[in-house]
C-alpha positions as CSV (number, residue, x, y, z in Angstrom):
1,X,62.5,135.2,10.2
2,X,60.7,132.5,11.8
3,X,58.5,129.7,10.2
4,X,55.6,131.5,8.1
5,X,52.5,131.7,10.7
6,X,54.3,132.8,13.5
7,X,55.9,135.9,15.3
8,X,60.0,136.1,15.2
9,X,61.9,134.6,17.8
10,X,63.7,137.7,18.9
11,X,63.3,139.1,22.0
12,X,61.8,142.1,22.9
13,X,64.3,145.1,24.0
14,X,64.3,145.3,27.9
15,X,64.5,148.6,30.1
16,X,67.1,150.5,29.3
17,X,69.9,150.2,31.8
18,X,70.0,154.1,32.5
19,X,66.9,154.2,33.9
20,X,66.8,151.6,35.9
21,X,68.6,153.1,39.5
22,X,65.8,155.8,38.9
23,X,62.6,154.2,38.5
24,X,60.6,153.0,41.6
25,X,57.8,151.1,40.2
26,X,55.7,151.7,43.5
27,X,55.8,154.7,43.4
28,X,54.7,155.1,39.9
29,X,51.6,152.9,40.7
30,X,50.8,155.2,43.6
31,X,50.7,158.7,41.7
32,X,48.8,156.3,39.0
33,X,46.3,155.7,41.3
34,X,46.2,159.2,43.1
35,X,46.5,157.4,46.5
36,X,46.3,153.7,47.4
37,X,44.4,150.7,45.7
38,X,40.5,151.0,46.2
39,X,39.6,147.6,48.9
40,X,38.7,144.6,48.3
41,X,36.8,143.9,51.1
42,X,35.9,140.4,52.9
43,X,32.9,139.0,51.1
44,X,33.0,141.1,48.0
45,X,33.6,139.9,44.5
46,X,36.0,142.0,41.9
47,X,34.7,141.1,38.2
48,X,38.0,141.8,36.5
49,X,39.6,142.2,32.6
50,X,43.2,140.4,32.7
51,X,43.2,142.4,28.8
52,X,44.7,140.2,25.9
53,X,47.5,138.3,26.2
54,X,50.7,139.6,28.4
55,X,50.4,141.1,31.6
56,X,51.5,144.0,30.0
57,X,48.0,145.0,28.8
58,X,47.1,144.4,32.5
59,X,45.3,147.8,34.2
60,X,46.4,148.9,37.5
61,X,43.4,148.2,38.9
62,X,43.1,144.3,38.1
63,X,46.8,144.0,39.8
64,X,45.0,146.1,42.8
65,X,42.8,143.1,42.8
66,X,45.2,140.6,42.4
67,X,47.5,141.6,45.0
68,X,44.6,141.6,47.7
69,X,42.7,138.8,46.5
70,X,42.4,135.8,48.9
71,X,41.0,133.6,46.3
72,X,41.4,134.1,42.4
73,X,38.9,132.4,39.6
74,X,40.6,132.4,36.5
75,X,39.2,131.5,33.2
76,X,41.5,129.9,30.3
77,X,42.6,133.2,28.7
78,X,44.5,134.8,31.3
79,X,48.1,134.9,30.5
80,X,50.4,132.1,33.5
81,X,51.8,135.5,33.9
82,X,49.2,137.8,35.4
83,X,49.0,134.4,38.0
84,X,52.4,135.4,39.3
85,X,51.3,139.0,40.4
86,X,48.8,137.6,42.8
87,X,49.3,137.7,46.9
88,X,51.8,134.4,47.1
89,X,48.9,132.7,50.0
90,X,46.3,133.2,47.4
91,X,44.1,130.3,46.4
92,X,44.2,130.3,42.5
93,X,41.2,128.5,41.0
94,X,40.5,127.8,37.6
95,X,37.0,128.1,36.0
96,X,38.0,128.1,32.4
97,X,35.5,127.5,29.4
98,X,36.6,126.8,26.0
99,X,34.4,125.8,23.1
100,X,34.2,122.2,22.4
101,X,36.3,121.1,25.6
102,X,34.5,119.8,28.4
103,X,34.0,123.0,31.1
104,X,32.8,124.0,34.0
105,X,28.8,125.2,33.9
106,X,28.2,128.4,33.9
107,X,25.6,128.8,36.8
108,X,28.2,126.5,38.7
109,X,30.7,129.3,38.3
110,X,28.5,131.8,39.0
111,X,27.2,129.9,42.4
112,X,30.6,128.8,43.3
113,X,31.0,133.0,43.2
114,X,28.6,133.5,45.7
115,X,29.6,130.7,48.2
116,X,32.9,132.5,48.2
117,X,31.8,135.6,49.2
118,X,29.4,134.6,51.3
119,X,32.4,132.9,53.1
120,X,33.8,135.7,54.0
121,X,36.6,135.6,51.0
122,X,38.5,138.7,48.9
123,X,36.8,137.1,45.7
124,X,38.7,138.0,42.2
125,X,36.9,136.5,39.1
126,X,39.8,137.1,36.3
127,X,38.8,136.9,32.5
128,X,40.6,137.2,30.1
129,X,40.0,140.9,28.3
130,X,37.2,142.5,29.4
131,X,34.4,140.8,31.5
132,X,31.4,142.4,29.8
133,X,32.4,141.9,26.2
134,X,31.6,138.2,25.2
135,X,33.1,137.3,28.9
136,X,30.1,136.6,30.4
137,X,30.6,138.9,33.1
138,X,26.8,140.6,32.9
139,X,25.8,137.2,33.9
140,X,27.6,136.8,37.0
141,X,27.1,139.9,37.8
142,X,23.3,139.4,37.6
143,X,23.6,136.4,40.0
144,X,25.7,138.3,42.5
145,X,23.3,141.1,42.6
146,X,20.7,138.8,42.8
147,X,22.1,137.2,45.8
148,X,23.0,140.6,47.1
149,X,27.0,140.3,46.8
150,X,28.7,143.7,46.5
151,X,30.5,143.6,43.7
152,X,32.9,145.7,41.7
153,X,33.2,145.6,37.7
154,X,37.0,146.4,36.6
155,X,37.2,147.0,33.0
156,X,40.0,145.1,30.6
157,X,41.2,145.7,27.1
158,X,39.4,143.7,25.2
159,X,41.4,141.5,22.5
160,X,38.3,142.6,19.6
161,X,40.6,146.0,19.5
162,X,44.0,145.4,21.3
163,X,44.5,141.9,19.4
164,X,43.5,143.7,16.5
165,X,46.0,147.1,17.1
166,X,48.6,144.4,18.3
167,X,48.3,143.1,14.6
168,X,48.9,146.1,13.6
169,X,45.2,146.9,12.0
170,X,43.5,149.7,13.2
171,X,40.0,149.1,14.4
172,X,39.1,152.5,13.0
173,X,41.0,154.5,10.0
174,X,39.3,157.6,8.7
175,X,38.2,157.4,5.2
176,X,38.3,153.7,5.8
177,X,35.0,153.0,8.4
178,X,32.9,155.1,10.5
179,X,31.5,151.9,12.3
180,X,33.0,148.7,13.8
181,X,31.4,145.5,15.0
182,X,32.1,143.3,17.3
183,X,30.4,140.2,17.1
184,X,30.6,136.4,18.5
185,X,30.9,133.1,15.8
186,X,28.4,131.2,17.4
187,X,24.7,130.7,18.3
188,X,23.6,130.3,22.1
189,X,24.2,126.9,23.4
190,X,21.5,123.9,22.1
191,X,20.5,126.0,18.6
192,X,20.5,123.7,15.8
193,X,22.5,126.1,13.4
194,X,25.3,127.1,15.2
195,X,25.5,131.2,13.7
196,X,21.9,131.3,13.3
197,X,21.5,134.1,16.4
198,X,22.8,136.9,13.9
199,X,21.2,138.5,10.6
200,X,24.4,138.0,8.6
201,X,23.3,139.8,5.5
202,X,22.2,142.7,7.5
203,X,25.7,142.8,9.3
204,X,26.9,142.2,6.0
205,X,24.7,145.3,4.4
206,X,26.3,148.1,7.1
207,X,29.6,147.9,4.9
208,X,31.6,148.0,8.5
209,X,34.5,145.9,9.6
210,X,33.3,143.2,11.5
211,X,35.5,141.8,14.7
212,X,34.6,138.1,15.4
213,X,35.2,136.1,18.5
214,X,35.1,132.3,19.4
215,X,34.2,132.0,15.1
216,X,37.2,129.9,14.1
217,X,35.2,126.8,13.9
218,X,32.2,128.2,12.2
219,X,34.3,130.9,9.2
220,X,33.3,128.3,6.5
221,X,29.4,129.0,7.7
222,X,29.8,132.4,8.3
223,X,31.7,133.8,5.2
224,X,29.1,132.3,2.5
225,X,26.3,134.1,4.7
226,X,28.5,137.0,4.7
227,X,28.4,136.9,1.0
228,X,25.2,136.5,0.0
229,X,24.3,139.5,2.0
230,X,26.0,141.6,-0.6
231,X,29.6,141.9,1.5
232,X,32.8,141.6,-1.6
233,X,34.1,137.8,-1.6
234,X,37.4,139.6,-2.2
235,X,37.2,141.8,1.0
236,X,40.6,141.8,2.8
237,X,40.3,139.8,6.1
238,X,42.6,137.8,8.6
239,X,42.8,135.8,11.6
240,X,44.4,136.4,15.0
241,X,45.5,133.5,16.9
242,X,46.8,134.4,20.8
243,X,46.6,137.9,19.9
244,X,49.1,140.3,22.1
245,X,51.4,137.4,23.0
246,X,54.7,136.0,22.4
247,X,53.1,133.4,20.3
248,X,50.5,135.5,18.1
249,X,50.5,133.8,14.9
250,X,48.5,136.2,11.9
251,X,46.8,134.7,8.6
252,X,45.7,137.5,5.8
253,X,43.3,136.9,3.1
254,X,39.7,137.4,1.9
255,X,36.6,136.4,3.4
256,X,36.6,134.3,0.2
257,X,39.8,132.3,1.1
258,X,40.6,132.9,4.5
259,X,38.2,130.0,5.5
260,X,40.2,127.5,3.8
261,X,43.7,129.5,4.9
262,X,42.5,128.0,8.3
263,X,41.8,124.8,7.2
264,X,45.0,124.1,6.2
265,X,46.8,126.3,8.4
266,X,45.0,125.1,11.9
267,X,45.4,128.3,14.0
268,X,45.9,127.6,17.7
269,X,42.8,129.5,20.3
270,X,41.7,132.2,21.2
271,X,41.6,133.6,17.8
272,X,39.8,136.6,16.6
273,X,38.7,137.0,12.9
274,X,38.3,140.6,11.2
275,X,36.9,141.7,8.2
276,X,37.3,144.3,6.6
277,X,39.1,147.2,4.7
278,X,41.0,147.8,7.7
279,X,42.7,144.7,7.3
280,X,44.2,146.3,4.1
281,X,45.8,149.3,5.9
282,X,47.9,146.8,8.1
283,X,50.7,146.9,4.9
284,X,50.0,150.7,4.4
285,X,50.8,151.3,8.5
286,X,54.0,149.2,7.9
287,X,53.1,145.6,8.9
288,X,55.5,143.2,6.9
289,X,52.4,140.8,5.8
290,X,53.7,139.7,2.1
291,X,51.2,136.4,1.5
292,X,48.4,134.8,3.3
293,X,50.9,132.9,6.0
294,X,51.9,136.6,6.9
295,X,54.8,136.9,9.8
296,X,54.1,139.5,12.1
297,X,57.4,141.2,13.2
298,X,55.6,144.8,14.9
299,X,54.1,143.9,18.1
């Protein structure tokens, strides 16, 4: 096993050698896709999910994007690895926004977006998981409409369920929740509380698992809130750092403790954090979590 925190060191099984003189990747893309790869056209913008983590969570129509793309702008979550699918003359610009890191503006992003297109460019905006949940991806699609830019919205798997199945917690388990909620860890930008924006004890009142992004930084504000709203200080949580890659790292506690798990167990970003009774089931579904420094060895 490797150091508590962190995923083992093995490596993954690769194709197995018999099939390998009989599989033609092309051609399993093609039937995929019924025919050929919808166009990206000159002067149109593709708002696209890159999913969680490897490229293997990529859809086939992101790599359609990425292989036609004359100019790709890629935020900080998408894997080095969907990069290397991309057309091998294709301008590769990063655009990458990370809490409490200096970052490109948003409405520079979005205008930059435009300019391209207007240009005459194969525009690919890449985010990591999917661009409408928490990716801003409504918002530059609002400008781009605004501006009249054609654009195309590809959907991604977004790391609030595939981190959380790649941990090995089911987002829903019958008998367990009829309800999930996703739900970002921080206020809008310039608010003096930063998790003011949400009614915590009314989230905490629906008695659902709760899926938190960009909240790392604010658990310790959150969980008390969480609390007081009537939610158990001993309900089962945990906190998914790089979920769905080789170096997914998994802490398990309670929404009591798991604040101070994280404290002294700094967890590198992106991290998700879920709460929950589904956390629980994670042991039941065979997950080899045996303390709160849990090593995952399923994904």
């Amino acid at each position: 096993m490797s150091r508590p925190g962190t995923r083992s060191e093995t490596p993954e099984p690769g194709l197995d050698t018999s099939l390998k003189t009989s599989l033609d990747p092309g051609l399993a893309i093609s039937r995929l896709l019924g025919a050929q790869c919808p166009a990206l056209q000159p002067g149109h913008v593709w708002l696209a999910g890159a999913g969680p983590g490897d490229r293997g969570h990529l859809t086939l129509y992101a790599l359609c994007g990425l292989i036609q793309a004359d100019i790709i702008v890629y935020d900080a979550l998408v894997d080095p690895g969907v990069l290397e699918l991309a057309r091998p003359d294709a301008v590769r610009e990063f655009a990458g926004k990370r809490g409490g890191r200096p970052s490109v503006h948003q409405s520079d992003i979005s205008a930059r977006l435009v300019s391209l297109a207007r240009d005459g460019r194969r525009v690919l905006r890449l985010k990591g998981g999917d661009p409408y949940v928490f990716g801003r991806g409504a918002e530059e699609a609002l400008v781009l409409a605004r501006h009249q830019v054609p654009f195309r919205i590809v959907p991604g798997l977004t790391a609030g369920l595939a981190g959380l199945a790649a941990a090995g917690i089911p987002a829903t388990m019958r008998g367990v929740n009829q309800a999930i909620v996703l739900a970002t860890g921080h206020s809008a930008e310039g608010e003096a509380d930063p998790v003011s924006s949400l009614d915590w004890a009314a989230i905490a009142r629906l008695g659902q698992p709760i899926v938190l992004y960009m909240s790392v930084r604010n658990l310790a504000l959150i969980a008390p809130r969480l609390i007081e709203g009537g939610m158990a200080p001993d309900m089962p949580a945990a906190a998914i750092s790089r979920a769905a890659t080789a170096d997914q790292t998994l802490l398990v506690g309670t929404l009591s403790t798991l604040p101070g798990l994280i404290a002294s167990n700094p967890l590198p970003t992106p991290a998700l954090i879920v709460i929950g009774g589904i956390v629980a089931m994670r042991d039941a579904l065979g997950g080899l979590a045996a303390d709160a420094s849990a090593v995952l060895e399923t994904f």
